[in-house]
Residue frames relative to the residue before (quaternion, step in Angstrom):
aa qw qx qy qz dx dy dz
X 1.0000 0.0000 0.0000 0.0000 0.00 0.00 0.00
X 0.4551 -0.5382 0.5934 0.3887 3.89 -0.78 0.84
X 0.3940 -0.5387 0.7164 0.2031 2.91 -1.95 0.02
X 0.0130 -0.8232 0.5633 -0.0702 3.42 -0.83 0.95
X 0.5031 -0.7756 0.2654 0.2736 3.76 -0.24 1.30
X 0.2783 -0.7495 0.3856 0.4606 3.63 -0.05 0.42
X 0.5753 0.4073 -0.5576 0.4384 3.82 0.24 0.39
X 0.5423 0.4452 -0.5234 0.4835 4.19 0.67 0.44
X 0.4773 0.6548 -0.2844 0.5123 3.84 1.33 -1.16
X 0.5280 -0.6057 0.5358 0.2594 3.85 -1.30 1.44
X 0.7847 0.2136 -0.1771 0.5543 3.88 0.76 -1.25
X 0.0822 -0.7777 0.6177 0.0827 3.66 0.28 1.12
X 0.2151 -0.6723 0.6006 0.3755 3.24 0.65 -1.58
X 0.5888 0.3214 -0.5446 0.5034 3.58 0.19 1.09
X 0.7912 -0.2022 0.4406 0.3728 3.53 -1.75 0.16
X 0.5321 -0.6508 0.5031 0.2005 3.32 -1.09 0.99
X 0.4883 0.7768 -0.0430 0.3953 3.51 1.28 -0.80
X 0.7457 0.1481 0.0659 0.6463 2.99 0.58 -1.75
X 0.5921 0.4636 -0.4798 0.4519 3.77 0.84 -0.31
X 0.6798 0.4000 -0.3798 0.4833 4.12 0.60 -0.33
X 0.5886 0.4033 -0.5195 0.4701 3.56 0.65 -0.13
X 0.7494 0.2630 -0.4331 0.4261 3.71 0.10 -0.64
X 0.4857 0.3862 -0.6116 0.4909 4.41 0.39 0.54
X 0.7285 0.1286 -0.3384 0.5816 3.62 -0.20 -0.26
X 0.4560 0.3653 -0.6857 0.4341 3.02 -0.33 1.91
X 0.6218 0.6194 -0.2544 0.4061 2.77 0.78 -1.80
X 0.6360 0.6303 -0.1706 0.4112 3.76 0.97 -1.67
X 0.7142 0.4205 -0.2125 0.5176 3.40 0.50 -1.85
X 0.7637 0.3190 -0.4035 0.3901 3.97 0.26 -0.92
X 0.4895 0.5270 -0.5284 0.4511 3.75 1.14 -0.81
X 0.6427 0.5973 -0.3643 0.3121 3.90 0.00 -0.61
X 0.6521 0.5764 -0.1714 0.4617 3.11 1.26 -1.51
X 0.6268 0.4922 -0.2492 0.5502 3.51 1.17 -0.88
X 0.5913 0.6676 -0.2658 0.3662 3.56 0.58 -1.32
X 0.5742 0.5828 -0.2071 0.5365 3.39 1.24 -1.80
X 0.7407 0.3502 -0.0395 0.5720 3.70 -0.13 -1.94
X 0.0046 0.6933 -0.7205 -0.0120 4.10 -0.11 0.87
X 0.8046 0.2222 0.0350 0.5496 4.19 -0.71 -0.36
X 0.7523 0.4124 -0.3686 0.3579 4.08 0.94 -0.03
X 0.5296 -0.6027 0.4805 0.3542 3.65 -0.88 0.63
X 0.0349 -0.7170 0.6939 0.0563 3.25 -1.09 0.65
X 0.3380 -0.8139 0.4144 0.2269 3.19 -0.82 1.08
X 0.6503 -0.4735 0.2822 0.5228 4.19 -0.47 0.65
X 0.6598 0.4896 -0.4528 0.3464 4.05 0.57 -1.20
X 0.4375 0.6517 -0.5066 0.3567 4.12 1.02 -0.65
X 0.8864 0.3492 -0.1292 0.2751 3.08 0.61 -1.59
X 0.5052 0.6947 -0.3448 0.3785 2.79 1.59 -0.18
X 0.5460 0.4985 -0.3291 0.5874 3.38 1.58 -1.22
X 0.6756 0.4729 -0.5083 0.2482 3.49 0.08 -0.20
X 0.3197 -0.8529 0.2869 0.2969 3.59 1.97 0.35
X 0.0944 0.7264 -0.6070 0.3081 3.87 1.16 1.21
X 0.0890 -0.6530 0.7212 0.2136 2.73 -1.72 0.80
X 0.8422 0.1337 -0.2936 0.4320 2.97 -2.27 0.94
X 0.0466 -0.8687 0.4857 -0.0856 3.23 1.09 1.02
X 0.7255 0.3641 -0.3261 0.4845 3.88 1.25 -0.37
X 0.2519 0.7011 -0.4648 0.4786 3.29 1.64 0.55
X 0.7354 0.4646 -0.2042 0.4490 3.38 0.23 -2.21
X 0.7164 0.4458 -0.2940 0.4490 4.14 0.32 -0.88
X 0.5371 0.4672 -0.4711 0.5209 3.62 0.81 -0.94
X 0.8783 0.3114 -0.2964 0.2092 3.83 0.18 -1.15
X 0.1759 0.7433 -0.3549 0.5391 3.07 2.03 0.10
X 0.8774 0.2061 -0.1926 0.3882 3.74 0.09 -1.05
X 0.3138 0.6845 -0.4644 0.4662 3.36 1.73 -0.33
X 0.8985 0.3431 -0.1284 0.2417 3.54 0.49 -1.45
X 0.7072 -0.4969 0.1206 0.4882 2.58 1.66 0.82
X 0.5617 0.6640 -0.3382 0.3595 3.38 1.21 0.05
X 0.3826 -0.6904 0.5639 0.2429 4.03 -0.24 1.37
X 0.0650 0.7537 -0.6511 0.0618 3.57 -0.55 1.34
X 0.2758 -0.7769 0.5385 0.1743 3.39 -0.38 0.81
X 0.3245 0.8115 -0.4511 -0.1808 3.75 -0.75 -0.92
X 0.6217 -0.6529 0.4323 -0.0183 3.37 -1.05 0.84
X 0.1560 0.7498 -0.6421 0.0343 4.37 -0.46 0.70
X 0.0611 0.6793 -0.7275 -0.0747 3.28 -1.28 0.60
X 0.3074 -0.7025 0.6120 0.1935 3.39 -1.42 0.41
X 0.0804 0.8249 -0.5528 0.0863 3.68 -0.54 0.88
X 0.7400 0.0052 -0.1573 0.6540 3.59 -0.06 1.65
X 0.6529 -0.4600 0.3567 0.4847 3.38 0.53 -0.33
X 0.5299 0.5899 -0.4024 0.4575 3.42 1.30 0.07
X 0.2212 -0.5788 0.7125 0.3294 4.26 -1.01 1.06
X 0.0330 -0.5761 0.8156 0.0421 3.13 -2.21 0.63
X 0.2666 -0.6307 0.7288 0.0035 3.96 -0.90 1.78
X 0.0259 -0.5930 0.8047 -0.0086 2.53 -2.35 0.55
X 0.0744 -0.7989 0.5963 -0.0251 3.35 -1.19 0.08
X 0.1987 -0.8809 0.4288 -0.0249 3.29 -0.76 1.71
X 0.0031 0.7408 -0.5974 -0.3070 3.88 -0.42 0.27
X 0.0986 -0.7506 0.6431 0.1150 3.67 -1.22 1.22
X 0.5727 -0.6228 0.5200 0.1170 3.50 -0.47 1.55
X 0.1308 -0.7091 0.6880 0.0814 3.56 -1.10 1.08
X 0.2314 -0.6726 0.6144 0.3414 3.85 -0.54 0.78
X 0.8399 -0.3194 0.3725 0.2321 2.94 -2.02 0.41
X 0.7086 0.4688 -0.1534 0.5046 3.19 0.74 -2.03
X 0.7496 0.3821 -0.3354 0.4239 3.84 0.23 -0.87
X 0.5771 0.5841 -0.3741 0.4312 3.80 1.45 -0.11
X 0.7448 0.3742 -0.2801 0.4761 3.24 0.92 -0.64
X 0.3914 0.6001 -0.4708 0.5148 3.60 1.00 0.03
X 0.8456 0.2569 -0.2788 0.3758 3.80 0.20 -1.27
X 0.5303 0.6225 -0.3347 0.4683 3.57 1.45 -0.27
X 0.6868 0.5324 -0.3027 0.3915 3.91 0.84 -1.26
């Protein structure tokens, strides 16, 4: 069975309101990935993209089956993230499933 988030889900249990702001999150960053298949995106993108609990939205992103990679380097003492989506093809799923 897929995993589906309970704020996409009719009886999330939050506030009608706040349960569509966090799917069009959920929506807008899945997109962002979708766009950038195999490319690093570095964390400020998403930040501008002004989500909250943005590591909320990716954790459920991979719940759903999406292969998020992601990535820390330290340079001067400054962290610098990224985050990849790496696409599973169809064909190479059913091979490991059959």
């Amino acid at each position: 069975m897929m995993y589906v988030p309970r704020h996409l889900t009719v009886n999330g249990g939050k506030a009608n309101n706040e349960r569509s702001v966090m799917a069009t999150q959920y929506k807008r960053l899945e997109k962002v990935f979708r766009d950038s298949p195999n490319e690093w995106i570095p964390l400020p993108r998403i930040l501008l993209m002004g989500l909250a609990q943005y590591g909320a939205r990716i954790l459920e992103l991979r719940k759903s089956g999406m292969d998020i990679k992601n990535k820390v380097e330290r340079v001067n003492g400054t962290t610098h993230s990224w985050f990849m989506y790496v696409p599973q093809h169809k064909a190479i799923q059913r091979e490991m499933f059959a």
